[in-house]
TIBAVEX-786331 format. One record per residue (C-alpha): residue number from 1; residue in one letter; z, y, x. Coordinates in steps of 0.05 Angstrom, whole numbers. Layout:
! residues N
seq:NUM	type:A	z:Z	y:Y	x:X
...
This chain:
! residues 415
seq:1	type:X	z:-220	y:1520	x:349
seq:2	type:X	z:-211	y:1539	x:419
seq:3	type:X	z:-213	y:1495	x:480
seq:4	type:X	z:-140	y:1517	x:494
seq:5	type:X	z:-130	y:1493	x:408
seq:6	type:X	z:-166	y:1436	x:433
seq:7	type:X	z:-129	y:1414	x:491
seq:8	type:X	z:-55	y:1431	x:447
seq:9	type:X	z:-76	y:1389	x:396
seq:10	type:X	z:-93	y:1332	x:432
seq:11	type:X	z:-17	y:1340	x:477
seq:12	type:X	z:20	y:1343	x:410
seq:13	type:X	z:-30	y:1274	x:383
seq:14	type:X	z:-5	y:1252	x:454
seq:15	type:X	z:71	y:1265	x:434
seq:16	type:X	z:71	y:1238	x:365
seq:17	type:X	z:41	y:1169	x:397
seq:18	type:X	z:95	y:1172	x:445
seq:19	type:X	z:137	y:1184	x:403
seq:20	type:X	z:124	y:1125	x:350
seq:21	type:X	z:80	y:1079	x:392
seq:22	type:X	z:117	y:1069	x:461
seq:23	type:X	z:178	y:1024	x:444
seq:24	type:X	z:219	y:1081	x:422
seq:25	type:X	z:233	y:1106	x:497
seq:26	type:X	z:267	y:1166	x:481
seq:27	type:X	z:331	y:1120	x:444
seq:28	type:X	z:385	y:1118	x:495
seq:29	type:X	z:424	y:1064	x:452
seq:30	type:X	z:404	y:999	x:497
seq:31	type:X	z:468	y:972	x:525
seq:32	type:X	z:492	y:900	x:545
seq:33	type:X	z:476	y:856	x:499
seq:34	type:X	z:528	y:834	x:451
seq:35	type:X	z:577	y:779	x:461
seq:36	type:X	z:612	y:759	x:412
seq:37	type:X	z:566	y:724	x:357
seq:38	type:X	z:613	y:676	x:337
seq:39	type:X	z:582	y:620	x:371
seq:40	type:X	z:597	y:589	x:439
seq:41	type:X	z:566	y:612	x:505
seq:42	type:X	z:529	y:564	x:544
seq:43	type:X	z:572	y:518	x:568
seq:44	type:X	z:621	y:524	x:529
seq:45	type:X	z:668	y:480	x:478
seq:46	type:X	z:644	y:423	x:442
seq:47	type:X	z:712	y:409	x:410
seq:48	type:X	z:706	y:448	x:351
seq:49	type:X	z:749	y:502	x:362
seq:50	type:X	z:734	y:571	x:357
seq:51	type:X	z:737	y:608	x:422
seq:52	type:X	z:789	y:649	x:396
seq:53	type:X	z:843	y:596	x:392
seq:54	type:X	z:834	y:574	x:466
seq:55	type:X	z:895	y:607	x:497
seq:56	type:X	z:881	y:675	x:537
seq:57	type:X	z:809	y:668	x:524
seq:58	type:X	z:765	y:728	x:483
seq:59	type:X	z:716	y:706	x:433
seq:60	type:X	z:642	y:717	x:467
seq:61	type:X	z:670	y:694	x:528
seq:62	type:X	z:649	y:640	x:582
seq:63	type:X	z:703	y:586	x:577
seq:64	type:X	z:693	y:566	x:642
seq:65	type:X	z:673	y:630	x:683
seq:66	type:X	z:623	y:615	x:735
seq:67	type:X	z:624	y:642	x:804
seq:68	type:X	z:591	y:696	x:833
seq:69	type:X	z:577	y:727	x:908
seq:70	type:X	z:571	y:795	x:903
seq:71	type:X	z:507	y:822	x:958
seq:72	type:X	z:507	y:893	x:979
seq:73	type:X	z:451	y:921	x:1026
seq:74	type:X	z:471	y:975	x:1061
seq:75	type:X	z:448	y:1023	x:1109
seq:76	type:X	z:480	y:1079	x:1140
seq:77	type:X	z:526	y:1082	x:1073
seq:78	type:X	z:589	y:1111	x:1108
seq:79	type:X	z:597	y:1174	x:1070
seq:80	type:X	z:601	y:1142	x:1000
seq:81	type:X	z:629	y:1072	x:1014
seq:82	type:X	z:696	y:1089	x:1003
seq:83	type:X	z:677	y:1113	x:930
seq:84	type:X	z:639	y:1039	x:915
seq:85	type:X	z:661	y:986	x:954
seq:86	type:X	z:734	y:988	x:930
seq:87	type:X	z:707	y:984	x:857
seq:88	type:X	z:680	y:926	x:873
seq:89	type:X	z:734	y:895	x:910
seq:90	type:X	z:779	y:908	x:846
seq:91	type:X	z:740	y:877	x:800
seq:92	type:X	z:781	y:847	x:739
seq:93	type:X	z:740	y:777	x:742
seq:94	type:X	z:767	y:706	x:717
seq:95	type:X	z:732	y:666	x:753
seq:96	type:X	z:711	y:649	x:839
seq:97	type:X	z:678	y:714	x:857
seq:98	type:X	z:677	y:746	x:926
seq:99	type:X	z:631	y:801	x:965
seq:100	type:X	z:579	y:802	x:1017
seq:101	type:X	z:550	y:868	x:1042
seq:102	type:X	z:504	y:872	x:1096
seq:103	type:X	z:500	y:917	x:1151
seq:104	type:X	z:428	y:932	x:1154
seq:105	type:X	z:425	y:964	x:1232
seq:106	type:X	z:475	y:1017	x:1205
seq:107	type:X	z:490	y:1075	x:1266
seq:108	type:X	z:549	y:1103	x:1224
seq:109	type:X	z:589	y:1051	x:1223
seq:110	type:X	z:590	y:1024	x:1156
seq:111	type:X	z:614	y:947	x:1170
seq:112	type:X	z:672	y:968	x:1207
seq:113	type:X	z:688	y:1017	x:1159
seq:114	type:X	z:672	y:959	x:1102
seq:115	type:X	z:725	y:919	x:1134
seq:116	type:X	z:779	y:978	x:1143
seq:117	type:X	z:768	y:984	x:1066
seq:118	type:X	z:778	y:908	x:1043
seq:119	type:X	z:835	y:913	x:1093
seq:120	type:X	z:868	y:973	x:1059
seq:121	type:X	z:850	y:953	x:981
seq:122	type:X	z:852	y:874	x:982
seq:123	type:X	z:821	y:844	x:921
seq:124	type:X	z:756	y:796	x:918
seq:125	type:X	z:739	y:768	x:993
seq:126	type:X	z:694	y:811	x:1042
seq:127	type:X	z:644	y:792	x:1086
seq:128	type:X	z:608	y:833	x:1128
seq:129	type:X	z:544	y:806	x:1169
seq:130	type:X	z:485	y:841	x:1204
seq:131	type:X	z:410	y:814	x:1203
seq:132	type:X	z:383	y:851	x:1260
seq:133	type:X	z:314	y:889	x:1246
seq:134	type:X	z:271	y:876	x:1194
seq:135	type:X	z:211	y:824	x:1214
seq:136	type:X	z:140	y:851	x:1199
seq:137	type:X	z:119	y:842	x:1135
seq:138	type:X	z:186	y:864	x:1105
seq:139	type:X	z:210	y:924	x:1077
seq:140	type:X	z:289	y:938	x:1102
seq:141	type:X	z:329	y:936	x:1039
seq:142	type:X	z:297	y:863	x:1025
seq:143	type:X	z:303	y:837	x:1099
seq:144	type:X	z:376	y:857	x:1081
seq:145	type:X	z:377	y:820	x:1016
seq:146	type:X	z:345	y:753	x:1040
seq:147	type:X	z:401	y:751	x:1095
seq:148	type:X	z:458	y:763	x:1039
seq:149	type:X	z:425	y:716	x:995
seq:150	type:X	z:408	y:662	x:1034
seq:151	type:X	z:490	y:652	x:1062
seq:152	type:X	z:521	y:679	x:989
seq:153	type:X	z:466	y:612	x:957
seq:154	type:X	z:510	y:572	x:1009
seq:155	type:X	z:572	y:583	x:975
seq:156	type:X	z:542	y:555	x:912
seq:157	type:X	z:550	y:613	x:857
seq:158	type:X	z:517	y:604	x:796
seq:159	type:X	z:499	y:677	x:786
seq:160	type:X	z:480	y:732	x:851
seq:161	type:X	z:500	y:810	x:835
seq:162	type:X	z:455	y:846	x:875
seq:163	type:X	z:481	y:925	x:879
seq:164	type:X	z:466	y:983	x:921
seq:165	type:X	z:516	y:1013	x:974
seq:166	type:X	z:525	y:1071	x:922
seq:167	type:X	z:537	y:1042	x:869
seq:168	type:X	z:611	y:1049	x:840
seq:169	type:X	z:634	y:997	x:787
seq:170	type:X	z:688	y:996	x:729
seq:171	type:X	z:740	y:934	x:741
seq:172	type:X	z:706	y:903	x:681
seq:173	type:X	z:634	y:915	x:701
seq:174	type:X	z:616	y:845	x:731
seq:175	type:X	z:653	y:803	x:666
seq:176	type:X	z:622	y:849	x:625
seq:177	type:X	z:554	y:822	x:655
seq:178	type:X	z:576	y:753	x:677
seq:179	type:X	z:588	y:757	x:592
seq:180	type:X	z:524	y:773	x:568
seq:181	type:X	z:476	y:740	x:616
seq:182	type:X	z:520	y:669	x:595
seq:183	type:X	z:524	y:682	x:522
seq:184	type:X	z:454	y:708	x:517
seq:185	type:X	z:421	y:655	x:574
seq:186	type:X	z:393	y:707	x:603
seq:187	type:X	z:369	y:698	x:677
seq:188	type:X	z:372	y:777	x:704
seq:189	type:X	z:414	y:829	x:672
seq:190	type:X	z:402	y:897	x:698
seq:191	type:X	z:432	y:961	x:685
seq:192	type:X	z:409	y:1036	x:699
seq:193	type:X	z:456	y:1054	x:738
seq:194	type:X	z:486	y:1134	x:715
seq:195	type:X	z:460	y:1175	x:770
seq:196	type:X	z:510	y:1232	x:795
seq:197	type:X	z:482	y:1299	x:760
seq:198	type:X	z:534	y:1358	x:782
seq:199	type:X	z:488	y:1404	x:822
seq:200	type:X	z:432	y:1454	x:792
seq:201	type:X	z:386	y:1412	x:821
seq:202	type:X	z:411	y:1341	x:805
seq:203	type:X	z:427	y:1363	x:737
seq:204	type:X	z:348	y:1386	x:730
seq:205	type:X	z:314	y:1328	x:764
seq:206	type:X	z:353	y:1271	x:752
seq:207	type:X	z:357	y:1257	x:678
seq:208	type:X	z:284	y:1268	x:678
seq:209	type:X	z:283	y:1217	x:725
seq:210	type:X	z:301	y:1166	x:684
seq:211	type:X	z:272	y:1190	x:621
seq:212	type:X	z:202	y:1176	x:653
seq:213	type:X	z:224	y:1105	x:676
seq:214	type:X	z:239	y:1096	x:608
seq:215	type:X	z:182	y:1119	x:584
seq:216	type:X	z:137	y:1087	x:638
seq:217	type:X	z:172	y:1021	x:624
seq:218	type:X	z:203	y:1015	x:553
seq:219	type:X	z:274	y:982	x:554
seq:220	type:X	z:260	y:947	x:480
seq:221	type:X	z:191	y:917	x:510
seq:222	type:X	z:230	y:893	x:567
seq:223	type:X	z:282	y:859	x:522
seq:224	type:X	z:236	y:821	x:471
seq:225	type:X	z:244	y:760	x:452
seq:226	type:X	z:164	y:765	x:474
seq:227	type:X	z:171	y:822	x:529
seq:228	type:X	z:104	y:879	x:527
seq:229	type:X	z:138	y:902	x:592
seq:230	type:X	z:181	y:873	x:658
seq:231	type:X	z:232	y:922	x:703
seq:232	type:X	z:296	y:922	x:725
seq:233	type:X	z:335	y:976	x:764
seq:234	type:X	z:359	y:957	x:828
seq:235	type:X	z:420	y:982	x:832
seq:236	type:X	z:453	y:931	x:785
seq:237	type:X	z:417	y:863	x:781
seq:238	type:X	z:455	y:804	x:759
seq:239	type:X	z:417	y:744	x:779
seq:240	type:X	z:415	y:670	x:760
seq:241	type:X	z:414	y:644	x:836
seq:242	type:X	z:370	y:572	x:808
seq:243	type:X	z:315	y:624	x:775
seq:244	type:X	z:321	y:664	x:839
seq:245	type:X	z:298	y:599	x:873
seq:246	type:X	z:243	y:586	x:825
seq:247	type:X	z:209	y:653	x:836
seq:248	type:X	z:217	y:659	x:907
seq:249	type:X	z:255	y:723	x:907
seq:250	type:X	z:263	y:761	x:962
seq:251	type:X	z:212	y:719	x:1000
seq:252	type:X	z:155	y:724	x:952
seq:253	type:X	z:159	y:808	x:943
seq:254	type:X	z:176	y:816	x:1014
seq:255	type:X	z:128	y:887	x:1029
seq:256	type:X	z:149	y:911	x:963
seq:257	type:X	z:179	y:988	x:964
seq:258	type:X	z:185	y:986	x:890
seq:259	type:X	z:235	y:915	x:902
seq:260	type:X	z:276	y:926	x:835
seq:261	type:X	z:206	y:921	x:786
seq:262	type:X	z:175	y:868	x:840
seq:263	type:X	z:238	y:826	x:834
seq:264	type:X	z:231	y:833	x:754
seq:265	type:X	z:164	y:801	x:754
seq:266	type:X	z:176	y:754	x:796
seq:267	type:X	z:241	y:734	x:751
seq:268	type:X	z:193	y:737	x:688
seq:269	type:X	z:136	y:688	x:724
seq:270	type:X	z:173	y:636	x:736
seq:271	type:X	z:207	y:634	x:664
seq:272	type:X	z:260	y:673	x:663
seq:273	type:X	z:288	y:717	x:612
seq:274	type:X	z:299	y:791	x:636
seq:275	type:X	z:347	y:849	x:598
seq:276	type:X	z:355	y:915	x:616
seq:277	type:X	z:395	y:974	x:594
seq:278	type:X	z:435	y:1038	x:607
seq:279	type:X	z:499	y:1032	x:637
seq:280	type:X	z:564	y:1058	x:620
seq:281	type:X	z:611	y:1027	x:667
seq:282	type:X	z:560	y:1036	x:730
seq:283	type:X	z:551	y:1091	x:773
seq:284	type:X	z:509	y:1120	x:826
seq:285	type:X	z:557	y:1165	x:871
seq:286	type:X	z:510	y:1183	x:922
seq:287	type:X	z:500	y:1254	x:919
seq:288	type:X	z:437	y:1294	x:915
seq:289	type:X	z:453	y:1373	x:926
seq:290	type:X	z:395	y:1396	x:942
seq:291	type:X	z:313	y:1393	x:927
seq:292	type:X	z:296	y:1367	x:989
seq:293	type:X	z:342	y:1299	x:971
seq:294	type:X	z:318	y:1296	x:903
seq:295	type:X	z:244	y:1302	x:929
seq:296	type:X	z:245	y:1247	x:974
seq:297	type:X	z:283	y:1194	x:931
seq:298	type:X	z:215	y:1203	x:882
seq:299	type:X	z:171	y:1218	x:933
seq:300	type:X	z:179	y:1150	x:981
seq:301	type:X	z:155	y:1104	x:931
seq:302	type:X	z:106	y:1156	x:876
seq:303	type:X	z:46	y:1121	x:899
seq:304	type:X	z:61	y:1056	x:909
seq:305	type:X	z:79	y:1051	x:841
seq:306	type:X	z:3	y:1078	x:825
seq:307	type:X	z:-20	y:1020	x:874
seq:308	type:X	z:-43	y:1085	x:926
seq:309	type:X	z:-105	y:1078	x:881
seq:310	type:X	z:-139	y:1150	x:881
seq:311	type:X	z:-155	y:1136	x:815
seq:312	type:X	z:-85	y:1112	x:786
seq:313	type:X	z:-66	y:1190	x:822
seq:314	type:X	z:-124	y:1229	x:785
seq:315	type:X	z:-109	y:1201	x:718
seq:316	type:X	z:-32	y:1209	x:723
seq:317	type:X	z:-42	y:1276	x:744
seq:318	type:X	z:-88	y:1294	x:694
seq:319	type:X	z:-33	y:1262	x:641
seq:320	type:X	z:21	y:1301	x:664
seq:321	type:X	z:-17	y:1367	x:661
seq:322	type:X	z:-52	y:1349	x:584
seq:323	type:X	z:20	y:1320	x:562
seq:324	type:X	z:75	y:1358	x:600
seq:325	type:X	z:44	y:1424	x:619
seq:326	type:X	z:-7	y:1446	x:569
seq:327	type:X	z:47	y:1457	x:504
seq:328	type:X	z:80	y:1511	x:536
seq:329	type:X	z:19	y:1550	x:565
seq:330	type:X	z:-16	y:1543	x:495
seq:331	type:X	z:39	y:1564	x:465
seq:332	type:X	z:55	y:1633	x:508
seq:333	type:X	z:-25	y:1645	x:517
seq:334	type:X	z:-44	y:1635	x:436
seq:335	type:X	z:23	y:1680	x:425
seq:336	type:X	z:-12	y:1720	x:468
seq:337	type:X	z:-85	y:1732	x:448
seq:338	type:X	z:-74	y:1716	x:372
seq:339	type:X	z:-100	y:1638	x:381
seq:340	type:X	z:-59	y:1615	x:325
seq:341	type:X	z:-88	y:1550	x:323
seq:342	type:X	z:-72	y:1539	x:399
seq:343	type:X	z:2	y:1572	x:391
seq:344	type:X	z:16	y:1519	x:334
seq:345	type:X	z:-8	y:1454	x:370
seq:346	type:X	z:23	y:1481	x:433
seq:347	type:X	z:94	y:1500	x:398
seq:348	type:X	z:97	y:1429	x:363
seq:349	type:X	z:80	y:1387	x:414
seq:350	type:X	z:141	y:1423	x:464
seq:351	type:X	z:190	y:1425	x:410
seq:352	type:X	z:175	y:1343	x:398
seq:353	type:X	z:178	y:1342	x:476
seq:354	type:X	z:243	y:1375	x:475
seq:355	type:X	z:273	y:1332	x:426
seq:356	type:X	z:252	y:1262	x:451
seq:357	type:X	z:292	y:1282	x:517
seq:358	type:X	z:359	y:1310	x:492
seq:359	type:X	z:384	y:1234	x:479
seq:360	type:X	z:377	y:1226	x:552
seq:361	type:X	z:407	y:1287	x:564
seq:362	type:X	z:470	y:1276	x:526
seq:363	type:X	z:472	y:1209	x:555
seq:364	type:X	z:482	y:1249	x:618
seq:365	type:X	z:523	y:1292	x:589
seq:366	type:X	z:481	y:1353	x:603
seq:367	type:X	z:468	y:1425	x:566
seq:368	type:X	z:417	y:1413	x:508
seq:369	type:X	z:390	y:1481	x:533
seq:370	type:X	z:368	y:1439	x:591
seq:371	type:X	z:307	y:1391	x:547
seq:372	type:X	z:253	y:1466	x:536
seq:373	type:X	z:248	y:1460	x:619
seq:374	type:X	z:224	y:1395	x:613
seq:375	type:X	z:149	y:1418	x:637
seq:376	type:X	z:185	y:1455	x:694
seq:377	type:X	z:208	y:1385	x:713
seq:378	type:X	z:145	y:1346	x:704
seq:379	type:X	z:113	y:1399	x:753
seq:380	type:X	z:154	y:1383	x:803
seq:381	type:X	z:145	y:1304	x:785
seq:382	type:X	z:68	y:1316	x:792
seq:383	type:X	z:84	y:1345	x:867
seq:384	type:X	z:121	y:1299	x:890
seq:385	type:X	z:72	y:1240	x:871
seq:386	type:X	z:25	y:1287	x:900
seq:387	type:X	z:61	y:1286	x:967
seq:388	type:X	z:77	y:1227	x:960
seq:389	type:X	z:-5	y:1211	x:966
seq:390	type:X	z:-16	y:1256	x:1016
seq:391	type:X	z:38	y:1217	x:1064
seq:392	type:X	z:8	y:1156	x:1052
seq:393	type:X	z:-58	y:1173	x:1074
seq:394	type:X	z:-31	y:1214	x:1137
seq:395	type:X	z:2	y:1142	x:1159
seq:396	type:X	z:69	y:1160	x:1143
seq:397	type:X	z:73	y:1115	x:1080
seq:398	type:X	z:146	y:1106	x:1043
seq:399	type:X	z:202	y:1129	x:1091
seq:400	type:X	z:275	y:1111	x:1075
seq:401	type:X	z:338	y:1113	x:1126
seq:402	type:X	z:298	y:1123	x:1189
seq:403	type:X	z:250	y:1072	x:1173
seq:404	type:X	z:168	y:1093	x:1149
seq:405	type:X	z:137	y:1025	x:1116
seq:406	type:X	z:64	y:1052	x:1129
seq:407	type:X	z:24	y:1010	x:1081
seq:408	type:X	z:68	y:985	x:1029
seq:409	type:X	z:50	y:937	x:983
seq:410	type:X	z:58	y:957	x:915
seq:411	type:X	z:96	y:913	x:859
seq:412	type:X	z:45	y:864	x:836
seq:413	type:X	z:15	y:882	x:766
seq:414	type:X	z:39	y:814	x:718
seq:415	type:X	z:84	y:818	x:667
């Protein structure tokens, strides 16, 4: 065979391990957890009774709901707080819940707007405080969180929701949680957030996006009874605020720029018990029209993930080329000179490529015509964690709202 056959083959061996070996990735079909098993959450009745009979309660439901403080970082959020924080405000929850967002050195104004909105949509309590700038040694969206957590652990909730500023949620979204974090005692509850895909460019880039965070980190590893993986996406974390306490969190992962998959391990090291999942009642509204958005939002924290370990780059690079790009040029270039061999390998391993992505794609309710342009994508992956090097060692590290965190520490590697 030819080295082009050579190099197909072993892209399509590549896909049918993928495939079959990495926790089943591609499977779109990990959602909260179910609730109603017929037994009582945690916490519950001890009377005998089934929940059911306990007047206006749902079976799979806390009895006694426990409260929450909502924390939202947020800096210069402006133009898409009036799509998120009144979701939020009008959430359909039984129990003591109220909302803390934190104005994180904003220059547009979102506290006062924060408060115009609570003033104009009532529902759950607002309040809106300011930490001042970051200390060294802290990255800005966790400075912002330690402030929110520290006075929302004053009011004494059981459980901290930690959301981003863009992050629009249906009225049921935190019971829904609140639900299966009790009735599955689970300590962190995190949900991948649907991020906005309307534009030509959003609607190329961003499924991908989390098709490869799937596929980096496995949802069904994550949510093993014993885990062979630990993540969580920040923009929906429900938290247990004692396990927060017992891992340290946000003190302990302070100078991370990857904070949602720092906070996970931190969760998982001191005991807890971690699920994560697609959403279906969360979503990201922050818009990305153009490259240029899209490229930064990978771009800021590509390396750190590799641990800005030349090595870590090399490999991934040469991955992405072997697994991503190769099918489609040994496809077109065996078509072309008569390589049949190299045409074959090439052809299979894009068509299984193709396939393992249109779940996520229909999850996103995209064009099925959309999963052959997969390798297109992947390019543009492998550039940005490209540039994404290149900053780093030009001093310019991960930059994010105004802010450049020139050596950033990258989440520590225990699962």
């Amino acid at each position: 065979m030819s080295t082009l056959a050579w190099f197909a083959s072993a892209s399509l061996a590549a896909w049918v391990w993928l495939l079959l070996g990495q926790g089943f990735f591609w499977r779109t079909d990990q959602r909260l957890p179910p609730t109603a098993r017929g037994g009582h959450a945690r916490g519950a009745r001890d009377d005998g009774r089934p929940d059911a009979l306990v007047p206006g309660h749902a079976r799979g439901e806390p009895v006694a709901w426990p409260r929450v403080v909502v924390v939202v970082p947020a800096r210069d959020e402006a133009g898409v707080l009036p799509l998120s924080l009144p979701s939020l405000l009008a959430q359909d929850y039984p129990g003591i819940a109220e909302v803390v967002l934190v104005d994180d050195g904003s220059t547009d104004g979102t506290g006062g707007l924060a408060v115009e909105l609570s003033g104009r949509c009532g529902g759950l309590p607002l309040t809106v405080v300011s930490p001042g700038e970051p200390e060294p040694g802290w990255t800005g969206k966790l400075w912002a969180l330690r402030h929110g957590m520290a006075l929302a652990r004053a009011r004494g909730p059981e459980f901290l929701l930690l959301t981003d500023a863009d992050i629009a949620h249906g009225p049921d979204s935190l019971r829904l949680l609140v639900s299966a974090a009790v009735e599955n005692d689970l300590d962190l509850v995190s949900q991948m957030a649907r991020l906005r895909a309307e534009s030509a460019w959003e609607r190329l880039i961003v499924p991908a996006f989390v098709y490869f965070f799937a596929q980096l980190y496995p949802f069904r590893w994550i949510n093993r009874p014993r885990p062979r993986a630990t993540a969580a996406a920040g923009g929906c974390v429900l938290l247990r605020t004692e396990t927060a306490v017992a891992a340290g969190v946000p003190e302990a992962i302070r100078q991370a720029v990857i904070d949602d998959v720092s906070l996970a391990r931190a969760v998982r090291r001191a005991g807890g018990r971690i699920w994560l999942g697609l959403a279906e009642r969360v979503d990201s509204v922050r818009p990305y029209p153009g490259l240029d958005e899209l490229w930064r939002m990978v771009s800021r924290s590509a390396y750190a993930q590799l641990r800005h370990n030349p090595l870590l780059l090399l490999g991934t690079v040469a991955g992405l080329v072997v697994v991503y790009l190769v099918p489609p040029v040994a496809l077109v270039a065996g078509a072309a000179t008569g390589d049949a061999a190299a045409a074959w390998a090439g052809g299979a391993a894009w068509a299984v490529m193709a396939g393992s992505y249109a779940p996520m794609l229909r999850h996103y309710r995209q064009p099925l015509w959309l999963a052959p342009l997969l390798p297109f994508t992947a390019s543009l992956y492998l550039l940005m964690t490209v540039d994404s090097a290149v900053r780093h060692h030009r001093g310019r590290g991960a930059a994010w709202k105004g802010r450049t965190y020139a050596r950033p520490e990258a989440a520590p590697d225990h699962r």
